[in-house]
C-alpha positions as CSV (number, residue, x, y, z in Angstrom):
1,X,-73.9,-66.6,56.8
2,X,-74.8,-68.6,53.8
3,X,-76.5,-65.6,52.4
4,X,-73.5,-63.5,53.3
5,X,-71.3,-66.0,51.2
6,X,-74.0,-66.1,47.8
7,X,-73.1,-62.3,47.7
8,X,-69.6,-62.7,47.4
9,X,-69.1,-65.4,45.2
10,X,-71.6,-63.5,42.9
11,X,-70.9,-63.4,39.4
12,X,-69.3,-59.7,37.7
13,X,-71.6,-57.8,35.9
14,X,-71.3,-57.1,32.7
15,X,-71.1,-53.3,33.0
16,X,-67.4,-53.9,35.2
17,X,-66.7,-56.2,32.6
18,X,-66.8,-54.1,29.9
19,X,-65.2,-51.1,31.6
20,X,-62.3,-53.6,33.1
21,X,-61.7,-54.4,29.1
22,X,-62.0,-50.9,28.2
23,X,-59.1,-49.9,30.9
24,X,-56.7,-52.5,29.8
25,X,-57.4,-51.6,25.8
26,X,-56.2,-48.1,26.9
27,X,-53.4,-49.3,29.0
28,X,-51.9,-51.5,26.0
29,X,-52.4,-48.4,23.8
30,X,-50.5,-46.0,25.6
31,X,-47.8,-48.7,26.3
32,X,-47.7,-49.1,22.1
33,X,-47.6,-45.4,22.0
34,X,-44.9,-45.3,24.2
35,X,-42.9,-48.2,23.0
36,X,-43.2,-46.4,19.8
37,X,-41.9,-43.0,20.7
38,X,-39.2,-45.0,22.6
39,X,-38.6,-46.7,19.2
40,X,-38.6,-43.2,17.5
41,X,-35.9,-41.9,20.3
42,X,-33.4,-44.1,19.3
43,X,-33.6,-44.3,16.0
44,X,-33.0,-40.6,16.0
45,X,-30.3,-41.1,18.7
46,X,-28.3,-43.9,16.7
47,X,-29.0,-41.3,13.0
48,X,-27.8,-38.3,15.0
49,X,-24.6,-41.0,16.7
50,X,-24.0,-41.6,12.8
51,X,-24.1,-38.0,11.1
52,X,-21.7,-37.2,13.9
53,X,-19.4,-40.1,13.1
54,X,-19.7,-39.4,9.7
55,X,-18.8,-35.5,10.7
56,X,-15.7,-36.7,12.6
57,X,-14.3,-38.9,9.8
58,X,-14.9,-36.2,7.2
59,X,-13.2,-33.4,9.4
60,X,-10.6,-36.3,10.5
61,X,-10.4,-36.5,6.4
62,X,-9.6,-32.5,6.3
63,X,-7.3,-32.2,8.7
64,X,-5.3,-35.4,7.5
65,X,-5.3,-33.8,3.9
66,X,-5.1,-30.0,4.5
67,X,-1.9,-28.9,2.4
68,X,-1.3,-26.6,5.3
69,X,-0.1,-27.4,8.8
70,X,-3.2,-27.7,10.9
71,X,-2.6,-28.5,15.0
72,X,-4.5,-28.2,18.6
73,X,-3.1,-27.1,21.1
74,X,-4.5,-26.6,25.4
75,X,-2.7,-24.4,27.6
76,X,0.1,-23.8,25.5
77,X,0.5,-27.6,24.8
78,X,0.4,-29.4,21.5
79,X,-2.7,-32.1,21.8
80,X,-3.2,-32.9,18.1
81,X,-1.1,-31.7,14.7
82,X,-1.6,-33.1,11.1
83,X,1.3,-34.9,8.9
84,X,1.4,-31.4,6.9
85,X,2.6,-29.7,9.9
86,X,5.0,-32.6,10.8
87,X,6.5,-32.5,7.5
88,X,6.4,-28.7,7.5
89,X,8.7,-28.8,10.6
90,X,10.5,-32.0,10.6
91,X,8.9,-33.6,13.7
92,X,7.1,-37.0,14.0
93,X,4.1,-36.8,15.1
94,X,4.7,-38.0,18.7
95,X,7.9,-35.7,19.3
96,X,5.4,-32.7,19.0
97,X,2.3,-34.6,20.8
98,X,2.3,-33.4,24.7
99,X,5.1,-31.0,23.7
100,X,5.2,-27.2,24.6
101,X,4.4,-24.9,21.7
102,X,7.6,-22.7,22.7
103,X,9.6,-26.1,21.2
104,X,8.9,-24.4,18.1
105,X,10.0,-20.2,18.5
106,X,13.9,-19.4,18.1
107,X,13.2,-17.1,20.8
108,X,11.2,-16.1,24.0
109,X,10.7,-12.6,22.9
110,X,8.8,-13.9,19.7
111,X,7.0,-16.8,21.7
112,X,5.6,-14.0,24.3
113,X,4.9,-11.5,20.8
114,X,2.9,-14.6,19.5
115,X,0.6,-15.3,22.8
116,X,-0.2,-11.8,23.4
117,X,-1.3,-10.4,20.3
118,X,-3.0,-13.6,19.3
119,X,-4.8,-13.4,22.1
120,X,-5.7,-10.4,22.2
121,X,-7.3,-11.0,18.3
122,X,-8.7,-13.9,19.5
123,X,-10.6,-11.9,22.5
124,X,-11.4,-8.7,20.4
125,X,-12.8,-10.8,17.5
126,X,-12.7,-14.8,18.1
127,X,-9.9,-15.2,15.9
128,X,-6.3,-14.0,15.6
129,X,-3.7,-13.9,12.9
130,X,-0.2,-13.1,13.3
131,X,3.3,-13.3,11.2
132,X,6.0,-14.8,13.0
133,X,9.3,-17.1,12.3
134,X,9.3,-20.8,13.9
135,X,12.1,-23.5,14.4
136,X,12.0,-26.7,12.3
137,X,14.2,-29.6,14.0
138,X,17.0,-29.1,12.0
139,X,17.4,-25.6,13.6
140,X,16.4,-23.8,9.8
141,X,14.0,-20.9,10.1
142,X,10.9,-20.4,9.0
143,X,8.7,-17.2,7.9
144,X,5.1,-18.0,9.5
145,X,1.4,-17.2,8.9
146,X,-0.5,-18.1,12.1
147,X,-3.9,-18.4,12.0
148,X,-5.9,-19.4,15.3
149,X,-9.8,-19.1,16.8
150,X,-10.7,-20.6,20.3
151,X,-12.6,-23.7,20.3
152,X,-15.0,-22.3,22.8
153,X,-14.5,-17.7,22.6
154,X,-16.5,-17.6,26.0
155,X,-13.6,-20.4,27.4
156,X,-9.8,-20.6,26.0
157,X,-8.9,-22.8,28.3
158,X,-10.5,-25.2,26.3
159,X,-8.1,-25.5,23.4
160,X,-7.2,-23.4,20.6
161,X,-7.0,-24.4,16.8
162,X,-4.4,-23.3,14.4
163,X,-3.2,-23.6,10.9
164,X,0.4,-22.8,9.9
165,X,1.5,-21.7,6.2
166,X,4.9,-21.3,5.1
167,X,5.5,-18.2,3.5
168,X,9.2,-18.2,3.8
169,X,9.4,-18.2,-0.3
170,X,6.9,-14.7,-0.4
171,X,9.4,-13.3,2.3
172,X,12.2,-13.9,0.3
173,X,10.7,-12.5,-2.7
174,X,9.3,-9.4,-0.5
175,X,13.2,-8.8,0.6
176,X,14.2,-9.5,-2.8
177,X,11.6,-6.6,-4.1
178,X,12.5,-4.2,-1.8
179,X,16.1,-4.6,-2.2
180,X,15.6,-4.3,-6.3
181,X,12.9,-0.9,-5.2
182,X,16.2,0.6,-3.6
183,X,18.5,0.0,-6.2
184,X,16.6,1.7,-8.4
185,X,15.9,4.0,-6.3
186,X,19.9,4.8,-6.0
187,X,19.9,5.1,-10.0
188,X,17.4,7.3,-10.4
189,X,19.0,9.6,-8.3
190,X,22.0,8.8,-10.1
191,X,20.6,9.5,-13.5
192,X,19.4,12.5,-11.7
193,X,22.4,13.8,-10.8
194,X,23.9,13.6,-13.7
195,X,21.2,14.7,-16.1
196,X,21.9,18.1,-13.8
197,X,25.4,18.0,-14.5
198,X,25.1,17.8,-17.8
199,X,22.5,20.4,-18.3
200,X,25.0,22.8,-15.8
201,X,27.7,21.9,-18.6
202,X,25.8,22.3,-21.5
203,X,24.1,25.5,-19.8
204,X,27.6,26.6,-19.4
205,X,28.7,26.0,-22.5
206,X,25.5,27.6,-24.7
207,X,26.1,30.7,-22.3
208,X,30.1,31.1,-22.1
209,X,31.1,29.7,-25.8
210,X,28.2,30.2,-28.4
211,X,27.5,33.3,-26.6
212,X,30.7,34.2,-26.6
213,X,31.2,33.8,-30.0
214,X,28.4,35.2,-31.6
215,X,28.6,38.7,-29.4
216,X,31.9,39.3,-31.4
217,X,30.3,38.1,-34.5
218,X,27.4,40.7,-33.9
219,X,30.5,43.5,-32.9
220,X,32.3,42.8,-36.8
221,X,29.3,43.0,-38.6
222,X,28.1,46.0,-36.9
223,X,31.6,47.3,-37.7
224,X,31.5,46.2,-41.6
225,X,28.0,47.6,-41.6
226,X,29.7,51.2,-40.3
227,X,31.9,50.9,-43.2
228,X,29.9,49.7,-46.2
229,X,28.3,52.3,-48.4
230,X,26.2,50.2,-50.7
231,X,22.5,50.8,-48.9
232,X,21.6,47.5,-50.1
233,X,24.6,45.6,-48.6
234,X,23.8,47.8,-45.1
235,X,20.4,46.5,-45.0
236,X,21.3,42.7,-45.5
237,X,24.0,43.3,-42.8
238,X,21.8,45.0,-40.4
239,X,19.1,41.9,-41.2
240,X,22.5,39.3,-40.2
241,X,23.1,41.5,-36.9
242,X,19.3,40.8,-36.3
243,X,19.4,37.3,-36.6
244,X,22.3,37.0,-34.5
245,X,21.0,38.9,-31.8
246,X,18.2,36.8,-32.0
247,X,19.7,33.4,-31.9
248,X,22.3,34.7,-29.4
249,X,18.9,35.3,-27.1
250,X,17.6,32.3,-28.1
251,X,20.5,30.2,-26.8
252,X,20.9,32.3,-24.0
253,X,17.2,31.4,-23.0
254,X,17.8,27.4,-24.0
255,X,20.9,28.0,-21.6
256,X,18.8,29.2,-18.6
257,X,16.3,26.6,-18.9
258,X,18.5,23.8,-18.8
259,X,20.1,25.4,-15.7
260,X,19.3,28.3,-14.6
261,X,23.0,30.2,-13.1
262,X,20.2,32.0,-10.6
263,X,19.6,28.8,-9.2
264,X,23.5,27.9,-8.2
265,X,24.3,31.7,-7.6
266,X,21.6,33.2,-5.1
267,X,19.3,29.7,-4.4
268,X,16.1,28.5,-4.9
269,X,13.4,31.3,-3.9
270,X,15.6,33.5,-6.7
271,X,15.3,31.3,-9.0
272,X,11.6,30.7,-8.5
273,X,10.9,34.8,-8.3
274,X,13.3,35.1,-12.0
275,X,11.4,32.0,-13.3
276,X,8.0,32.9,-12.5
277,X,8.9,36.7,-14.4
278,X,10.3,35.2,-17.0
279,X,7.1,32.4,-17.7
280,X,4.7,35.5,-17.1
281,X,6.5,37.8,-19.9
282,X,6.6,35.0,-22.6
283,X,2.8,33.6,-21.8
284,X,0.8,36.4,-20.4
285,X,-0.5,34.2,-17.4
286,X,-0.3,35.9,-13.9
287,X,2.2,34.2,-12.0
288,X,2.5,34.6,-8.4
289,X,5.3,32.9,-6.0
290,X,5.1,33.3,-2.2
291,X,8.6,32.1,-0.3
292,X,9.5,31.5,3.6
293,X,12.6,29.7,2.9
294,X,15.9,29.8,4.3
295,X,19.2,31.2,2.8
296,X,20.3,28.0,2.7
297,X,19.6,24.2,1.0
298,X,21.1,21.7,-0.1
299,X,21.7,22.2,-3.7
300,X,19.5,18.5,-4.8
301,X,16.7,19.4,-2.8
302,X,16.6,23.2,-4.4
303,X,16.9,21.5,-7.6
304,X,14.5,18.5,-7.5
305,X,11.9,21.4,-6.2
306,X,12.8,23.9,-9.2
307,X,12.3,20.8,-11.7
308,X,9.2,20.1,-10.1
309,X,8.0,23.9,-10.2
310,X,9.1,24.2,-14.0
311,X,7.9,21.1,-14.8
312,X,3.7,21.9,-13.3
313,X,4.4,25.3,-14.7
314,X,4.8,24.6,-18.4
315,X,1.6,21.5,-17.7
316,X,-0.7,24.7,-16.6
317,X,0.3,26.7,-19.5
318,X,0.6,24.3,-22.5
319,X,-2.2,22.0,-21.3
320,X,-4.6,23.5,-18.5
321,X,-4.5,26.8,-20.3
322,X,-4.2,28.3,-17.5
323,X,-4.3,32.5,-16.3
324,X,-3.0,32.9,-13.3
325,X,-0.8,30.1,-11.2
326,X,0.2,30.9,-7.5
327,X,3.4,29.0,-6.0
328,X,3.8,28.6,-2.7
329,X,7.1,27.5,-0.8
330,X,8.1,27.5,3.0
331,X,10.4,25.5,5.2
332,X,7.9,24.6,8.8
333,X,8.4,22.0,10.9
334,X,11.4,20.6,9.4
335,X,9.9,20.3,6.5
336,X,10.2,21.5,3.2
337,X,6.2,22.3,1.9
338,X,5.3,23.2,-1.9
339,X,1.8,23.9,-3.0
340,X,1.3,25.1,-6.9
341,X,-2.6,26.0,-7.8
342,X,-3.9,26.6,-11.3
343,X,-7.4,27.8,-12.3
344,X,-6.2,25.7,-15.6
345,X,-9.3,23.5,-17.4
346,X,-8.5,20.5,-15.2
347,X,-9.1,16.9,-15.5
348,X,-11.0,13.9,-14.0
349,X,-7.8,12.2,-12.4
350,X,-9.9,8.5,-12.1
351,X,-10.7,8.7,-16.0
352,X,-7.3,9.4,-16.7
353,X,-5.6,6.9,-14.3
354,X,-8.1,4.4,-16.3
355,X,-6.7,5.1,-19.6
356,X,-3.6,5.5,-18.8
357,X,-3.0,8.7,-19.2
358,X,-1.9,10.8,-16.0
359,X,1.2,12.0,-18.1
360,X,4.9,11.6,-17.9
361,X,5.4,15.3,-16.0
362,X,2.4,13.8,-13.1
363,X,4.5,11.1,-12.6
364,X,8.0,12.7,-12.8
365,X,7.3,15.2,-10.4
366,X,6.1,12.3,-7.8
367,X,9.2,10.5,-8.7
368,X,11.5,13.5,-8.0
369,X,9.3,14.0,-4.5
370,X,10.2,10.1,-3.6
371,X,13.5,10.3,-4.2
372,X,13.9,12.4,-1.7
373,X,11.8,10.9,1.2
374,X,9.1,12.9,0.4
375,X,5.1,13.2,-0.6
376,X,3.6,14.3,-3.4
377,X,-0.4,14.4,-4.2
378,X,-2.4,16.5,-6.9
379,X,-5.9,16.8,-6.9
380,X,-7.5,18.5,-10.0
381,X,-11.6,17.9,-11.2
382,X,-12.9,19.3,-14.9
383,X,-12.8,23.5,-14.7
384,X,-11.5,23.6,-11.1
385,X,-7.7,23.9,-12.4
386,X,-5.1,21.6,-10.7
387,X,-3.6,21.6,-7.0
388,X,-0.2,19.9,-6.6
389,X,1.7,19.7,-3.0
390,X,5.1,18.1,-2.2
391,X,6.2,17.5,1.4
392,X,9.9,17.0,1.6
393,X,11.6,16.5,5.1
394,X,14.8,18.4,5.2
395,X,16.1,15.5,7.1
396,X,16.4,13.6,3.2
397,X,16.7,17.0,0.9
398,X,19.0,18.6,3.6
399,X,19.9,22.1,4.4
């Protein structure tokens, strides 16, 4: 027993000692190392707590200063908006707080025109923009840009953001534009009209009075010359009858260019048949019209297209020095079609739109097309000639 008792009150060797001490060193390290990374967790948990406070009061910054009306809203009901909105609509910020977005349409149709096609934007591409017309509180409308994107795309119940311009002043000027566009729309074909009625006048007039007169002129100095015996006299008045005839042909031609009697008498394919002859005769350029057109138009749509005709005409000739030109015309569909191809030198139509030089007769002949509802494109490239087509429904130029 004794001995049993000097064995266990024997001393530790210094072996356990030293591994004892050697366990405990490594125990207080990994506590350190611990300690520290625990250190290390919040100090990034309290940086990453203040970038995102300092995130918050930056955006809380934006949306207090954004000079457009920015607002969230949750199943259709206003959670947050910013003074700019307020002030946009007349609303203090807690009469719109918990409020229904419909508070601010005039009318259900445009509420429900407003959800589904934002939505549908906001589905097809995350977000969705959309013109509409909202209510301020003193019942005065608005004109609307809407823009909106989902807080979470994958979850709209979540919220959606929005921003709100006022572009009631652009819509205004847009109406204002487009009232002005018509106007002068109504004086061209005013000025038009009556730059046809005075040519038909002065046509008229060149044809029944100076024609008139200097066919009896030509008859008395054909008499006198009958009558004269002096050779030398008879050849001066023969050289007079010559110059008569000539400027009696002369004003005769002048006449039908300003308005062709053809044109008024037996209607437009006539006229375009007389007009390529005549064009053909004076130039020497081979000039072909093809024509499915009815008996009958209305006399400003068988004008405008003559003008329009002439007018590409006498560019292919005097400027695409052109040798053959082939006109097409036909009523289809409704519609009034014109095509006019030239194998003329052509132009680059970009370099010429760049300086500024497409030409008063390009630009006349689209005008002429416009006024009457219609379409008019040209397409030309260097050598290739120039192509011009006009689409006129008969619904504007009438039968």
């Amino acid at each position: 027993m004794d001995d049993a008792r000097r064995q266990t009150d024997s001393p530790v060797t210094l072996k356990e000692a030293l591994r004892l001490i050697h366990a405990l060193q490594a125990r207080q390290i990994e506590l350190e190392s611990q300690n520290e990374m625990l250190l290390r967790d919040i100090n990034t948990r309290r940086q990453a707590e203040e970038r995102l406070r300092e995130s918050e009061a930056r955006l809380q910054a934006l949306f207090r200063a954004a000079p457009i009306g920015l607002g969230l809203m949750v199943d259709w009901v206003i959670e947050e908006v910013n003074q700019t909105l307020c002030q946009l609509l007349g609303y203090a910020r807690e009469e719109l707080i918990g409020k229904s977005v419909r508070l601010l349409y005039s009318s259900q149709a445009d509420f429900d025109f407003v959800g589904n096609e934002k939505y549908r934007q906001i589905r097809n591409q995350g977000v969705g923009a959309v013109e509409t017309r909202w209510r301020r509180q003193d019942s005065a409308t608005l004109d609307i840009m809407l823009d909106s994107a989902a807080i979470d795309p994958d979850d709209l119940s979540r919220g959606v953001a929005f921003s709100a311009m006022d572009i009631t002043e652009r819509k205004q000027a847009e109406a204002r534009l487009v009232e002005s566009a018509e106007r002068l729309q109504q004086l061209s074909r005013r000025l038009l009209s009556v730059q046809e009625e005075e040519r038909r006048a002065l046509a008229r007039e060149l044809h029944d009075d100076f024609g008139q007169q200097l066919a009896a002129l030509k008859l008395n100095l054909a008499m006198l010359e009958r009558d004269l015996r002096d050779p030398t006299h008879r050849a001066r008045l023969a050289d007079c009858i010559q110059i008569v005839e000539y400027v009696r042909e002369s004003i005769q031609n002048t006449a039908r260019q300003l308005r062709p009697a053809i044109l008024d008498d037996l209607g437009l394919a006539e006229a375009l048949h007389w007009y390529a002859r005549s064009q053909a005769e004076r130039s020497g350029c081979a000039i072909e019209v093809q024509d499915r057109l009815p008996a009958l138009l209305s006399p400003k749509l068988e004008t405008a297209v003559f003008r329009i005709v002439q007018e590409a005409v006498n560019n292919a000739l005097r400027h695409g020095q052109a040798r053959r030109i082939n006109i097409a015309v036909a009523v289809e569909r409704g519609e009034l079609m014109l095509a006019i191809q030239d194998d003329g030198v052509g132009f680059d139509p970009d370099v010429r739109a760049a300086e500024d030089k497409l030409g008063l007769g390009l630009i006349g002949m689209g005008e002429r097309a416009e006024l009457l509802g219609g379409r008019y494109t040209f397409a030309s490239r260097p050598g290739a000639g120039v192509r011009i087509e006009v689409t006129i429904p008969l619904a504007e130029g009438g039968l």
